[in-house]
C-alpha positions as a Markdown table, in Angstrom:
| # | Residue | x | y | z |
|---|---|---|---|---|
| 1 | Unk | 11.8 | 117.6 | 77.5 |
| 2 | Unk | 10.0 | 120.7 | 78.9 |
| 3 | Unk | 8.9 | 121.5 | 75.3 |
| 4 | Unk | 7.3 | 118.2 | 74.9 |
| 5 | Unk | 5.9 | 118.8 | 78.8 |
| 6 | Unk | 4.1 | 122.2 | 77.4 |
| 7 | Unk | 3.2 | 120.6 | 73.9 |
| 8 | Unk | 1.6 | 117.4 | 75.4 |
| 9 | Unk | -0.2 | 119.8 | 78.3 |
| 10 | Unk | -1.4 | 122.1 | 76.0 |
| 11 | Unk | -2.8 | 120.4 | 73.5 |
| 12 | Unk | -3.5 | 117.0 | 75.1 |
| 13 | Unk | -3.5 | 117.0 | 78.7 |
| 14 | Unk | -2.5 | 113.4 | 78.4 |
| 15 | Unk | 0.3 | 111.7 | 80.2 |
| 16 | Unk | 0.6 | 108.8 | 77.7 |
| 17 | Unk | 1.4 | 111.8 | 75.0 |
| 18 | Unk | 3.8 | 113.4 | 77.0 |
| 19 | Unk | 5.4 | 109.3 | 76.9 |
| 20 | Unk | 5.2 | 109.2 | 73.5 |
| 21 | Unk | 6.6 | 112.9 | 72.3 |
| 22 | Unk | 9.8 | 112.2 | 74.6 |
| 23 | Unk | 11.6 | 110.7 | 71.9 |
| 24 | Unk | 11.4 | 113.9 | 70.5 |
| 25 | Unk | 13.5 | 115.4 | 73.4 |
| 26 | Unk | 16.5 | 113.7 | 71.8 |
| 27 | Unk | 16.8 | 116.4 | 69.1 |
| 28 | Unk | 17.3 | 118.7 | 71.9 |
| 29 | Unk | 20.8 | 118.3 | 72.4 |
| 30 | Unk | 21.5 | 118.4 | 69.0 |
| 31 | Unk | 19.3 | 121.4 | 67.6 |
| 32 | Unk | 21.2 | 123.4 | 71.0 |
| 33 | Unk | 24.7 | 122.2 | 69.5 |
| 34 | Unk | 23.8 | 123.4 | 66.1 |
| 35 | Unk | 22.8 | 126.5 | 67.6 |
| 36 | Unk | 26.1 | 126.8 | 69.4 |
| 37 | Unk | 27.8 | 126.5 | 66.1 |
| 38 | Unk | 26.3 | 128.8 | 64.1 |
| 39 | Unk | 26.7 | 130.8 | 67.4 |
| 40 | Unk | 30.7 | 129.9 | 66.9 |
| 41 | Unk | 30.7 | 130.7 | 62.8 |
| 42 | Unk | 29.1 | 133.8 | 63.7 |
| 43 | Unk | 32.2 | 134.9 | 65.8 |
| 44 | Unk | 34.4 | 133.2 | 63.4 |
| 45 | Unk | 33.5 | 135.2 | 60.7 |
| 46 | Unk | 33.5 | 138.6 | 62.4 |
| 47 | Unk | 36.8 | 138.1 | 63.4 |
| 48 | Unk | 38.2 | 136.5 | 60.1 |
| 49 | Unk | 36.9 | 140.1 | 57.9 |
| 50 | Unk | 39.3 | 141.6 | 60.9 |
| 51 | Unk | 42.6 | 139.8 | 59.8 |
| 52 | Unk | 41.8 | 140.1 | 56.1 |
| 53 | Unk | 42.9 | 143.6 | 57.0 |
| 54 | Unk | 45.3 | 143.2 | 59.1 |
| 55 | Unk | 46.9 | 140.4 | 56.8 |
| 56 | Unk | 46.6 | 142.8 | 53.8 |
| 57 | Unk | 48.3 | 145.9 | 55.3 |
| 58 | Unk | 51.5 | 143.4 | 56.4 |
| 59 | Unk | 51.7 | 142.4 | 52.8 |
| 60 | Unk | 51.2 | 145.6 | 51.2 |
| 61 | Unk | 54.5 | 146.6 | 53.7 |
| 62 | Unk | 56.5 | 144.0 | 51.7 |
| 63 | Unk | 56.2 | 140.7 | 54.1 |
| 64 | Unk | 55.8 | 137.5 | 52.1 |
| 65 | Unk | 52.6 | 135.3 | 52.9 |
| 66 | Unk | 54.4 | 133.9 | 54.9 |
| 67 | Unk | 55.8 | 136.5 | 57.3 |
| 68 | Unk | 52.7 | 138.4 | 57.1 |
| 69 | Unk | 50.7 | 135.5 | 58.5 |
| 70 | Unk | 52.9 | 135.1 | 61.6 |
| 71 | Unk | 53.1 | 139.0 | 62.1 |
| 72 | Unk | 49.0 | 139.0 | 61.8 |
| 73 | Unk | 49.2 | 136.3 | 64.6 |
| 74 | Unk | 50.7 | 139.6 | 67.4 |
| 75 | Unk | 48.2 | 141.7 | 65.7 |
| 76 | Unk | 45.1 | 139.9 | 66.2 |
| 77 | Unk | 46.1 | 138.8 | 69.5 |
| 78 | Unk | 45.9 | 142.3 | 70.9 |
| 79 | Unk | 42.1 | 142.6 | 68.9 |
| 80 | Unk | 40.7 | 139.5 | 70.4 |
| 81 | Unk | 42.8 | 138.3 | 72.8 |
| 82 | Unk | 45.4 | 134.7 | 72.6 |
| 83 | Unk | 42.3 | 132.9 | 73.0 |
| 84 | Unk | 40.4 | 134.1 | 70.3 |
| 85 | Unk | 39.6 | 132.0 | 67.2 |
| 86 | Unk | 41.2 | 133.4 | 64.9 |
| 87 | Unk | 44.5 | 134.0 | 66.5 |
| 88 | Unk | 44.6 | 129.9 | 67.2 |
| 89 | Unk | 43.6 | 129.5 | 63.8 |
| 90 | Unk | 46.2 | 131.7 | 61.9 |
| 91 | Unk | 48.5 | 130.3 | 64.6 |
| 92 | Unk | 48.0 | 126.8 | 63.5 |
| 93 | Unk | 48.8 | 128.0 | 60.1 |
| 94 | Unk | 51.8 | 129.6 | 60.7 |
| 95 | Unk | 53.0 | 125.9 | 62.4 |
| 96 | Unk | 51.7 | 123.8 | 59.6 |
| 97 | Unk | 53.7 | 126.2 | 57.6 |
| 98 | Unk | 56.6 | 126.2 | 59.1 |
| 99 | Unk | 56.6 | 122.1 | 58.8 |
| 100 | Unk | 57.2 | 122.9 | 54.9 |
| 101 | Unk | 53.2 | 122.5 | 54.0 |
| 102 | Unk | 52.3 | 124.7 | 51.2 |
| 103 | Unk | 50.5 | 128.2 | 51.9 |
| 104 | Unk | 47.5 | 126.7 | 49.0 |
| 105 | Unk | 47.0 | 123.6 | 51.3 |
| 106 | Unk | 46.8 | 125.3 | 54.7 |
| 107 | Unk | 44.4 | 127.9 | 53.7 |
| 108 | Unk | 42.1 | 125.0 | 51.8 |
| 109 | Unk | 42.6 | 123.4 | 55.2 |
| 110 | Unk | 41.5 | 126.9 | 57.2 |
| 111 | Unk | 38.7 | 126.9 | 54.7 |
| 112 | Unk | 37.1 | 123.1 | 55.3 |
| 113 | Unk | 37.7 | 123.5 | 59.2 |
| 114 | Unk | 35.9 | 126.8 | 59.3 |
| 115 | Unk | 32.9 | 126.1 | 57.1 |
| 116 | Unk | 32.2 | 129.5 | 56.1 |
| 117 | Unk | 32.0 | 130.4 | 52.2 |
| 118 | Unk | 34.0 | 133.6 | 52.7 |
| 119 | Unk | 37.2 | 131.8 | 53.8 |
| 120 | Unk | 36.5 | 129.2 | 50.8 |
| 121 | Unk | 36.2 | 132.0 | 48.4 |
| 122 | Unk | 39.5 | 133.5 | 49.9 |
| 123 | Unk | 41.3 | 130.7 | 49.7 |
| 124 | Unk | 40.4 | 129.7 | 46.0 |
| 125 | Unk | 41.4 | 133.8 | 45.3 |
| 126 | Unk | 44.5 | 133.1 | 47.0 |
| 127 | Unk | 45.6 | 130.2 | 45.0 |
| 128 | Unk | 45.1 | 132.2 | 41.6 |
| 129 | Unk | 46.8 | 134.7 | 42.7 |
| 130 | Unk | 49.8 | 132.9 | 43.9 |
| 131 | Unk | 49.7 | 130.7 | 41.0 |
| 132 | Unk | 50.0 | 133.6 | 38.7 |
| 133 | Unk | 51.9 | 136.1 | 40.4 |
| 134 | Unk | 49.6 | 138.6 | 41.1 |
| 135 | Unk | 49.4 | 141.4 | 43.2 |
| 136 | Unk | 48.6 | 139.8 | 46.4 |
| 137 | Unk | 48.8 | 143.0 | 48.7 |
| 138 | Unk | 46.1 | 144.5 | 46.7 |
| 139 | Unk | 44.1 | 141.3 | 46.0 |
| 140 | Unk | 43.7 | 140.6 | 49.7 |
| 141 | Unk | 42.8 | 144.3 | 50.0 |
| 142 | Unk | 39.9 | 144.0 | 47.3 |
| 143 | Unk | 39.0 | 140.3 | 49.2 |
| 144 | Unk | 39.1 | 142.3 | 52.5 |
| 145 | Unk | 36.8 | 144.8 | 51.2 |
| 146 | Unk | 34.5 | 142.5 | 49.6 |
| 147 | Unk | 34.5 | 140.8 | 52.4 |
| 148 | Unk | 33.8 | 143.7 | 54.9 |
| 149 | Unk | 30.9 | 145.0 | 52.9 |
| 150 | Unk | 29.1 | 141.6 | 52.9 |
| 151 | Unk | 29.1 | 141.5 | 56.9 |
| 152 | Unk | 28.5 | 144.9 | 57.1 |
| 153 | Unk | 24.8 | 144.0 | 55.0 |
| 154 | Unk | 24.8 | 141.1 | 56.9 |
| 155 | Unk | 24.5 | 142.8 | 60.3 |
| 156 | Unk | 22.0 | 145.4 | 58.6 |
| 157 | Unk | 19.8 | 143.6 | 57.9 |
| 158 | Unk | 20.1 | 141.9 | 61.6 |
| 159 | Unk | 19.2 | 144.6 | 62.9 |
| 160 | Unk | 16.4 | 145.5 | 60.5 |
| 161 | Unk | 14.9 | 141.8 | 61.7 |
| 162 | Unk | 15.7 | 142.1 | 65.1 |
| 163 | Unk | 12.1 | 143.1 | 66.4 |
| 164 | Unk | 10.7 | 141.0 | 64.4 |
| 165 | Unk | 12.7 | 138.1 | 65.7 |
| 166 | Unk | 11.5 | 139.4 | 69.0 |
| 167 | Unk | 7.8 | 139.3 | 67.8 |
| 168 | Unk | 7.9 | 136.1 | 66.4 |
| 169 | Unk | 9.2 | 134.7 | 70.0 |
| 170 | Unk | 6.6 | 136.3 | 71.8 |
| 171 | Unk | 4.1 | 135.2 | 68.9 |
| 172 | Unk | 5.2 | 131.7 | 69.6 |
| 173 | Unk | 4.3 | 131.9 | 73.3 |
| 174 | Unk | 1.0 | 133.8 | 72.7 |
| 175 | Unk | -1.3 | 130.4 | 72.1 |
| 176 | Unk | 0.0 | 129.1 | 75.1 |
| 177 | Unk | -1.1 | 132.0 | 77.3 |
| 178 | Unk | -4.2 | 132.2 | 76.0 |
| 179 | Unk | -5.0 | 128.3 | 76.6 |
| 180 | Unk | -3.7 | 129.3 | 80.3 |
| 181 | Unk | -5.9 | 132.3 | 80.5 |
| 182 | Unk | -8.9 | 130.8 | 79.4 |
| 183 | Unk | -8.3 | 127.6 | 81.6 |
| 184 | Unk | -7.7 | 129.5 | 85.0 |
| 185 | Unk | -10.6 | 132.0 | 84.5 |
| 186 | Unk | -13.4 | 129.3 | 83.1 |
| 187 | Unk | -12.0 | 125.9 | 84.6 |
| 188 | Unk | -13.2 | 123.0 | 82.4 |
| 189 | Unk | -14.0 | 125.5 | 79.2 |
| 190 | Unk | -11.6 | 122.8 | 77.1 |
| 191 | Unk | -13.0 | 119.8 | 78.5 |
| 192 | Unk | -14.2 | 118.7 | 75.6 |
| 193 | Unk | -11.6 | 119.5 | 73.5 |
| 194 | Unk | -9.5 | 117.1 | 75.4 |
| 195 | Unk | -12.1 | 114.6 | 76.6 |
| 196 | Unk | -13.6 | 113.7 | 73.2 |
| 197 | Unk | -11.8 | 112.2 | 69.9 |
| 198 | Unk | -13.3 | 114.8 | 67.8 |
| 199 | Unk | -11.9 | 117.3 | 70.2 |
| 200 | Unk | -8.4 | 115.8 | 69.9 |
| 201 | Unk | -8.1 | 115.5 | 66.5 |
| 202 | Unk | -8.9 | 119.1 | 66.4 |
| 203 | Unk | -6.4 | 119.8 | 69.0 |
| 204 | Unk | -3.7 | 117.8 | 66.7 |
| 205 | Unk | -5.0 | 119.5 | 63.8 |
| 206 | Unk | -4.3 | 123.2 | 65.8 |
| 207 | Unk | -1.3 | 121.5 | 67.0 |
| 208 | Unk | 0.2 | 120.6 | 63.3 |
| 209 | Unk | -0.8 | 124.0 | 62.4 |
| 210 | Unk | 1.4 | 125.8 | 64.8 |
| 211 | Unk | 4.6 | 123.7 | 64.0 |
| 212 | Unk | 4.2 | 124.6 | 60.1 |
| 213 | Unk | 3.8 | 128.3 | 61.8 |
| 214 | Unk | 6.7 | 128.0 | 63.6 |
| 215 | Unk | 8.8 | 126.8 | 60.8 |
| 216 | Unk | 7.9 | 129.1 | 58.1 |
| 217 | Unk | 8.5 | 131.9 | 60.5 |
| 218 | Unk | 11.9 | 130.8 | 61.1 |
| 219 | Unk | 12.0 | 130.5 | 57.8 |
| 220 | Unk | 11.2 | 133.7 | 56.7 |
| 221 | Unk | 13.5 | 135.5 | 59.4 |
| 222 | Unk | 16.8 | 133.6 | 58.4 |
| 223 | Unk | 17.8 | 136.1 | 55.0 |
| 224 | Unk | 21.3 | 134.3 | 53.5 |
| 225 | Unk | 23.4 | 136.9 | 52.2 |
């Protein structure tokens, strides 16, 4: 709602387009629980490259899957506390297990309730290697590594964007200051602008024009990896 307050103040200083961009408020909630989420993958997957370690050095001392998820479940707890997500989710595991589901299953499951493609892809490794009897100490080793070296780019180049992330905030913020600026020292210097229909269509125009900025810069800043 503020957003739409600024937007329609800005651009309009009209009360009946402040009424009609409230609708647009509603995304609000939902754009800040998305945010949250990726927020909560984020975490997820941090901790997940942790027990990919930790789950490979308990089978590489001899424990079955089996064992070596519910020893992992001790381990991480010390890392990230009994609260942490991936402690409740490798606990889960370890009771689904123990109710005679298959390892395969509970990983896919791990997998679909996570969302992230690195716990897909380990899963689907996994299940090969179980299938054909592989080495699965070393497998989850070379997962764990390819794995590790992923997030490891992946918080590079975070930190290579960082300022710019920064810049494009305070970029966002800078048309708005200026509109304030020239509005407190020259009272009535936009009059026209937002008096006149020619004025507001170029006002909509400037308006349209720094959503598509906004957008692409977004955009541009969020590197997959």
């Amino acid at each position: 709602m503020a957003a739409c307050g600024l937007l329609s103040f800005t651009f309009y200083r009209s009360m009946r387009i402040f009424l009609w961009m409230l609708p647009c408020a509603l995304a609000g909630p939902v754009l800040e629980k998305r945010r949250r989420l990726e927020g909560r993958k984020k975490e997820l997957a941090g901790q997940f490259k942790e027990s990919m370690m930790v789950l490979a050095s308990s089978l590489s001392a001899g424990y079955s899957i089996e064992n070596a998820l519910a020893a992992s479940v001790e381990e991480l707890a010390m890392l990230f506390g009994n609260e942490g997500m991936i402690v409740r989710e490798f606990a889960f595991m370890v009771q689904q297990i123990r109710t005679n589901r298959s390892v395969e299953r509970v990983l896919e499951d791990f997998a679909k309730r996570s969302g992230l493609e690195d716990v897909q892809n380990f899963a689907e490794v996994f299940s090969v290697a179980k299938r054909s009897s592989g080495d699965l100490g070393g497998i989850m080793r070379h997962t764990a590594e390819i794995i590790r070296d992923k997030m490891q780019v992946r918080e590079e180049i975070l930190t290579m964007t960082a300022s710019r992330q920064f810049e494009q905030k305070v970029m966002n913020m800078i048309p708005f200051f200026i509109v304030f600026y020239v509005e407190s020292a020259s009272p009535g210097f936009f009059g026209q602008m937002y008096g006149s229909g020619l004025g507001r269509v170029l006002m909509s125009i400037c308006l349209a024009m720094y959503l598509v900025s906004y957008i692409l810069a977004k955009k541009i800043l969020e590197i997959e990896v």
